[in-house]
C-alpha positions in Angstrom: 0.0 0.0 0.0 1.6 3.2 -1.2 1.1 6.5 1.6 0.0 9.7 -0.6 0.7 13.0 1.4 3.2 14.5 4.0 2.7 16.9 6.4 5.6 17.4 9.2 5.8 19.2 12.5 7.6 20.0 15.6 5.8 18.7 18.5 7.9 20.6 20.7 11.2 19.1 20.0 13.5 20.4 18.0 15.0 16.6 17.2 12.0 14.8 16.4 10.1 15.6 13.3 6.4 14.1 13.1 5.2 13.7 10.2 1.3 12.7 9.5 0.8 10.5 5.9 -2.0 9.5 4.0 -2.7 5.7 4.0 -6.2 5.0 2.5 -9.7 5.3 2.5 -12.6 2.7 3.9 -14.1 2.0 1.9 -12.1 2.3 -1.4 -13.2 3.0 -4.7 -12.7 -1.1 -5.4 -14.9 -2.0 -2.6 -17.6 0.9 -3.7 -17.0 -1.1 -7.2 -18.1 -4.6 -5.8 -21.0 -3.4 -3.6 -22.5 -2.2 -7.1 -21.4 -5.0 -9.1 -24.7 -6.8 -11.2 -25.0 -10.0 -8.7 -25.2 -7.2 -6.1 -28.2 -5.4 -7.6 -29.8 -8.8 -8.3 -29.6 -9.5 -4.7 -31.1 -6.7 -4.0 -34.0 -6.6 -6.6 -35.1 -10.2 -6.4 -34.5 -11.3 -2.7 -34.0 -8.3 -0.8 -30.4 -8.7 0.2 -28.6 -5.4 0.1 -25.1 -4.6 0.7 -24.3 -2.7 3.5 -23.2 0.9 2.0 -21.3 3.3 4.6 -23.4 6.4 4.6 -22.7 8.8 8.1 -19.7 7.1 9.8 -19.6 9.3 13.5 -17.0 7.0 15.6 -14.6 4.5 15.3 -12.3 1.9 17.4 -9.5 -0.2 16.0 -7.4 -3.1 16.4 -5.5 -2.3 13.6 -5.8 -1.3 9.8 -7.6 -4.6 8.8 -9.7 -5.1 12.3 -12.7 -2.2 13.1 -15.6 -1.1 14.5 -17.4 2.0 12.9 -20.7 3.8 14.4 -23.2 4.5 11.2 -25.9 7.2 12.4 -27.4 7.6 8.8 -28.2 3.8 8.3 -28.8 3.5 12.1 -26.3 0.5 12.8 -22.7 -0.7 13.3 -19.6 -1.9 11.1 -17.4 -4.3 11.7 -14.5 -4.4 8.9 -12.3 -7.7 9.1 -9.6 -7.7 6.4 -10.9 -4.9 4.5 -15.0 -6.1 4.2 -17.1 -4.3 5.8 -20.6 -6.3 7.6 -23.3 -5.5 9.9 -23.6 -8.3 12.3 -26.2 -10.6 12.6 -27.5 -9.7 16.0 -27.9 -5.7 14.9 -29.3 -6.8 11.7 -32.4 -8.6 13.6 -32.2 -6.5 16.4 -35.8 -4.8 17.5 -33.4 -1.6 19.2 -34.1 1.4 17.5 -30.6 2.7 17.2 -31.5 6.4 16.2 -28.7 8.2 17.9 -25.3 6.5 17.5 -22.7 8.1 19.3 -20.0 6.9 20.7 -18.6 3.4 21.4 -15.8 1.6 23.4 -14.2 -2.0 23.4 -13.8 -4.0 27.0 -10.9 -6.4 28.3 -12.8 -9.3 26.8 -13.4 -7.8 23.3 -16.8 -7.2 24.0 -18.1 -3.8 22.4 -20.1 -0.9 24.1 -21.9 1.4 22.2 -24.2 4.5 23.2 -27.6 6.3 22.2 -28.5 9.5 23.0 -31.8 9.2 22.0 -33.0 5.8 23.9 -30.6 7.2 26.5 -29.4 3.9 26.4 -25.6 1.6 26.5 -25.2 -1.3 24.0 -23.4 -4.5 24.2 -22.5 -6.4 21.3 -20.4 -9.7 22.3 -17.1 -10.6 21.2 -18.5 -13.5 19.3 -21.0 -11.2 17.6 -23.9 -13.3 18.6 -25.5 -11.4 20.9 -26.6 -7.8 21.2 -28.3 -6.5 24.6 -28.7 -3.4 26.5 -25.9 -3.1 28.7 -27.4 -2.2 31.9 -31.6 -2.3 32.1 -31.6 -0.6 35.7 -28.9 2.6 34.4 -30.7 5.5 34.1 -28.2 8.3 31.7 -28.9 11.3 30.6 -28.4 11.3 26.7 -25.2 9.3 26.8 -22.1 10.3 24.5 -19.0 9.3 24.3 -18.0 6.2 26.0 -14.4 4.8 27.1 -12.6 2.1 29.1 -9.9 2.2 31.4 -8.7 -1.3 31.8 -6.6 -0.2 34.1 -9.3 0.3 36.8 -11.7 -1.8 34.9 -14.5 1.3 34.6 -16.3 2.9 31.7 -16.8 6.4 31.6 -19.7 8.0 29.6 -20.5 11.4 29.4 -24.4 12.5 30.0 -24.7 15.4 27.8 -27.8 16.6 29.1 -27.2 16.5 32.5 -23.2 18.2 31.6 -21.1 15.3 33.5 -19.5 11.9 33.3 -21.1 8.4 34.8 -18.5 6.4 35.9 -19.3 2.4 35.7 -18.1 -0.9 36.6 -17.7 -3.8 34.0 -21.6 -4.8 34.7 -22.6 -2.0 34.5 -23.2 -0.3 37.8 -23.1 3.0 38.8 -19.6 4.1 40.7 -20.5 7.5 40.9 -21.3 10.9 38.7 -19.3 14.2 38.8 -19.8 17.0 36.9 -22.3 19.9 36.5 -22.7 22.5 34.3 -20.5 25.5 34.2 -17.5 27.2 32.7 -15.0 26.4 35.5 -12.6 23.6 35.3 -14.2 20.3 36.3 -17.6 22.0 34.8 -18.8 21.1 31.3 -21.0 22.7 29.0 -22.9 19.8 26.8 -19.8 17.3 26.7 -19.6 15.3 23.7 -16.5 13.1 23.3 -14.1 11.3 25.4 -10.9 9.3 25.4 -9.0 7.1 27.6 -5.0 7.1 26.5 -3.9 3.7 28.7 -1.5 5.6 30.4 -3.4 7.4 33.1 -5.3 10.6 31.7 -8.8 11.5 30.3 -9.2 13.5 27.6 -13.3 15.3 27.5 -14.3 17.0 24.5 -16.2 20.1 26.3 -17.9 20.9 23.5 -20.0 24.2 24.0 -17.3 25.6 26.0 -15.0 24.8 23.2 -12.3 23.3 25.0 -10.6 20.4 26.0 -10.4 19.1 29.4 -7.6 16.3 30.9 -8.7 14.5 33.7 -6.9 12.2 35.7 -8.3 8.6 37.1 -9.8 10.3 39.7 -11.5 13.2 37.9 -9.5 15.5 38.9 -8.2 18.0 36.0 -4.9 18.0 35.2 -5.1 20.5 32.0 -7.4 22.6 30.1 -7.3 24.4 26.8 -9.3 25.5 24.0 -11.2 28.8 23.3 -13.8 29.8 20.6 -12.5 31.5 17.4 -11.9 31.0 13.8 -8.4 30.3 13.5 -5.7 27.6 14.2 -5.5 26.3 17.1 -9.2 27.7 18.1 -12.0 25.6 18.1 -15.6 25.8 16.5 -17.6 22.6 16.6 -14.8 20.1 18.4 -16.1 16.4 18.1 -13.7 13.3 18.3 -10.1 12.8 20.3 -7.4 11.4 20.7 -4.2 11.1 21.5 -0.6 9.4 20.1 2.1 7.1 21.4 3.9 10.7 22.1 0.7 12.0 24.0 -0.1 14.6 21.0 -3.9 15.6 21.1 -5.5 15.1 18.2 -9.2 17.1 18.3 -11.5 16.7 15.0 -13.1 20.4 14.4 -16.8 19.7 12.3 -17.0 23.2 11.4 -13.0 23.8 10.9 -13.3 20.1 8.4 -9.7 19.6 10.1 -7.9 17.9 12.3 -5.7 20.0 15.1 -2.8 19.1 16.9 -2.0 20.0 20.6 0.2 19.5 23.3 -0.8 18.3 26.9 -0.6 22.6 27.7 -2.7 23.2 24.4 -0.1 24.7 23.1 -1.4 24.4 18.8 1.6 22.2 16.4 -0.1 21.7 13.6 -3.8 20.5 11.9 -4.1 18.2 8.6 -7.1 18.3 6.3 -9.3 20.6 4.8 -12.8 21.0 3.2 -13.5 18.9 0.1 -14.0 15.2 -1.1 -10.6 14.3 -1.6 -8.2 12.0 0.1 -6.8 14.3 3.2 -9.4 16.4 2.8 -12.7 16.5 4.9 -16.8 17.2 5.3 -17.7 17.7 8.5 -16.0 15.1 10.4 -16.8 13.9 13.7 -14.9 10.8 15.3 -11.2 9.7 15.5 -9.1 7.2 17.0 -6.0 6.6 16.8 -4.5 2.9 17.5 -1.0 1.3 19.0 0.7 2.0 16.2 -0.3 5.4 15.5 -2.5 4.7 13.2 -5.4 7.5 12.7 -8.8 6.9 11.8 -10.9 9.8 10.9 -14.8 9.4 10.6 -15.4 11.6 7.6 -19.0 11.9 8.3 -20.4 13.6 5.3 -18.0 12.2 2.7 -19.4 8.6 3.9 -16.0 7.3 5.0 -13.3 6.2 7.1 -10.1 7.9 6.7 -6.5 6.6 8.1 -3.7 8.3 8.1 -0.3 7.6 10.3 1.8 9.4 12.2 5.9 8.4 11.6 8.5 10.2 13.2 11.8 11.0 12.2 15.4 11.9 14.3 16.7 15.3 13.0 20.5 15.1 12.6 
């Protein structure tokens, strides 16, 4: 597979130069070829059987390039992609859930995937088998739930209640551990948080959406770093969705309205942003959800351009 593109920047070190590349699109044009291919549309006409089409991608988890999950609010249902075809599986495809408000999803220590609506105000479990599909919790009561993560390291989820402008925090059954959070402009207040991200290492990153910043948290909730102001330039924010982080802690935030990607530091100090508005490869329309895997790997939902995008980050020693 041949990378297109190169973008470079200086995450604060003079010595390593980062340098974000273009890898490929999900799907490609091939696999948009086969889903339209004649036994396809015969399927279709004569015995219902259509192939699944990607159509408003919002969030995405990987194991790696051949190996993900994908959150599709315009058909109402989930991907999974194994070695480059995409399915629905069974269990959602019979499913009576109305899934009308995908938002944001997780996987758990026993591959087992979690995935939120807003509107049913509900969590979804999907196992790793992929034979079953339940509601995670039938006695959790959640204010439009969000975005969704996993620390395996204290074995809890974390799910953001919009509505209510705070952050459940669960045990692997699904019990409630406790809620913090209310709604304010202080830090450790959130105004309508959105999107949220676990890094493995010990920090929480919140997408604060209609205070348009970023807050770190630490295990414990406490905050360890905030940044992020309204404006129209780089390094401001307008409609922040999706984040993530690197293997060398960069913050990656999606901006909807921005159709980029930006670049921070754990201070929110701006290095960089990749993308702009278009249909193009590296460029975007309106994207929402990113995440970015163990080999710093980034996949971008590219919402409105009915695709996955993944790029990687390599870095080079300057002599």
């Amino acid at each position: 597979m041949q990378a297109q593109g190169n973008s470079e920047f200086l995450p604060g070190s003079k010595e390593d130069i980062f340098s974000v590349v273009w890898v490929k699109n999900w799907p490609s044009a091939i696999e948009n070829k086969k889903s339209r291919t004649v036994k396809a549309r015969l399927n279709s006409i004569l015995f219902g059987i259509r192939t699944p089409e990607l159509k408003n991608p919002v969030a995405i988890i990987a194991a790696n390039l051949e190996d993900f999950w994908i959150l599709d609010q315009g058909n109402k249902t989930v991907f999974h992609t194994v070695k480059g075809v995409g399915d629905i599986p069974h269990p959602i495809t019979k499913t009576g859930f109305d899934l009308a408000s995908l938002v944001g999803l997780c996987s758990l220590s026993d591959g087992s995937v979690l995935f939120t609506d807003s509107r049913s105000r509900k969590i979804y479990c999907i196992s790793e088998s992929k034979k079953k599909l339940q509601v995670f919790s039938d006695t959790l009561q959640l204010e439009q739930p969000t975005g969704i993560a996993y620390l395996p390291e204290k074995k809890q989820i974390w799910v953001l209640e919009t509505a209510a402008h705070r952050i459940a925090v669960l045990n692997e059954s699904g019990n409630l551990i406790k809620r913090f959070g209310t709604r304010g402009d202080a830090p450790g207040e959130f105004n309508f948080p959105t999107h949220i991200w676990a890094d493995g290492k010990g920090l929480i990153y919140v997408t604060d959406a209609m205070n348009f910043r970023i807050q770190v948290l630490d295990p414990e909730g406490n905050v360890v770093s905030v940044f992020g102001e309204a404006g129209d330039a780089s390094g401001y924010m307008a409609r922040p969705k999706g984040t993530a982080t690197d293997s060398h802690g960069n913050i990656y935030v999606v901006d909807a309205l921005f159709h980029v990607v930006q670049v921070f530091d754990i201070k929110g100090t701006f290095l960089y942003k990749f993308g702009n508005q278009g249909h193009g490869n590296e460029e975007f329309w309106m994207p929402s959800g990113i995440y970015i895997d163990k080999e710093d790997y980034i996949y971008v939902a590219d919402t409105y351009n009915s695709r996955i995008q993944i790029f990687q980050l390599t870095t080079t020693h300057e002599k």
